[in-house]
N, C-alpha and C positions, 0 to 999 in steps of 0.2 A: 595724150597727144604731145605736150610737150617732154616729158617724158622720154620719146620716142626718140623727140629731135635731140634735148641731150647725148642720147647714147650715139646717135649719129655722127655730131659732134665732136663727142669723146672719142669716136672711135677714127677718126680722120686728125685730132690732133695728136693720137699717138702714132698713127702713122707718119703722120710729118716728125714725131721724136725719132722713132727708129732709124728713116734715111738720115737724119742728123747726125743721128750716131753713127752708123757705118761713113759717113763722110768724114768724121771727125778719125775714124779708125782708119781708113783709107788714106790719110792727108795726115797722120801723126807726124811722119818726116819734118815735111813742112813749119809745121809747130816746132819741133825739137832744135831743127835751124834757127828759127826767128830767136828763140828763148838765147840761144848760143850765139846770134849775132849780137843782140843786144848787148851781154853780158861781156862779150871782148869789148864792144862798142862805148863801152859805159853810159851812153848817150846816141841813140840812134834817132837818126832823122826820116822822115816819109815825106816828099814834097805832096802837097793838096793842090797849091795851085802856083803856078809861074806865070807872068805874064806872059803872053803869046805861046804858052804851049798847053797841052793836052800834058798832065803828069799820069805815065802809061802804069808806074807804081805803085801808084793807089789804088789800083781795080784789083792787081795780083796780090798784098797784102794786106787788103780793108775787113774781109769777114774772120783771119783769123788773129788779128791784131786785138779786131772787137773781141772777140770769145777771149783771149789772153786777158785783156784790161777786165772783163766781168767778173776772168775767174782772181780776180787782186795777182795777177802774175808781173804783170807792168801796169806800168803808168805812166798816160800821156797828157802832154798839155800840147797847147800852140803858140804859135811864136810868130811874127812877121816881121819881113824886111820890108822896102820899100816897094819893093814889085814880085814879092813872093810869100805865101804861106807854110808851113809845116807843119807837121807835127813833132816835138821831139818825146824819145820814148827812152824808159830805164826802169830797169830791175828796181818791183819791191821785196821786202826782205824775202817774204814767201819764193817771191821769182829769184834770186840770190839762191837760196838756200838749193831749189829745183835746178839750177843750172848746174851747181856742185852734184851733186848726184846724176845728170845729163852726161855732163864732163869724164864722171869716172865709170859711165857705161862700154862695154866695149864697143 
């Protein structure tokens, strides 16, 4: 019986890997910009939050910023002002190294 529901299981969380993966294949662009914003940027910033506003930027770069920092490509920390949040972000050596090679793809 349980058994059963393992394979169930198993077989619904690989499904969730595969469409991971074609999104991730689908959305490569997107990744190969951010890696290349940053690395002109030497310090890129993401607002989280501003007073009085909705920061629209953080919806469009939050899941693959996340997958960036899991895979050690950047790293972020936060920072605050007085009436604002960030994130600031920058190339680790790994994301260095991947940008040189982004850089000299045609």
């Amino acid at each position: 019986m349980s058994s059963d529901l393992l394979k169930t299981l198993h077989k619904v969380a690989e499904e969730d890997c595969e469409s991971r993966m074609v999104a991730i294949d689908k959305g490569i662009g997107s990744y190969k910009s951010l890696i290349l914003q940053i690395a002109e940027a030497k310090k890129w910033d993401l607002r989280v939050w501003v007073e009085g506003q909705e920061p629209n930027d953080l919806k469009k770069y939050e899941k693959a910023l996340s997958m960036l920092e899991r895979g050690n490509i950047i790293k972020g920390k936060m920072k605050y002002t007085h009436r604002s949040a960030y994130r600031e972000y920058e190339l680790t050596k790994k994301g260095e190294e991947l940008a040189k090679k982004l850089q000299e793809e045609p």
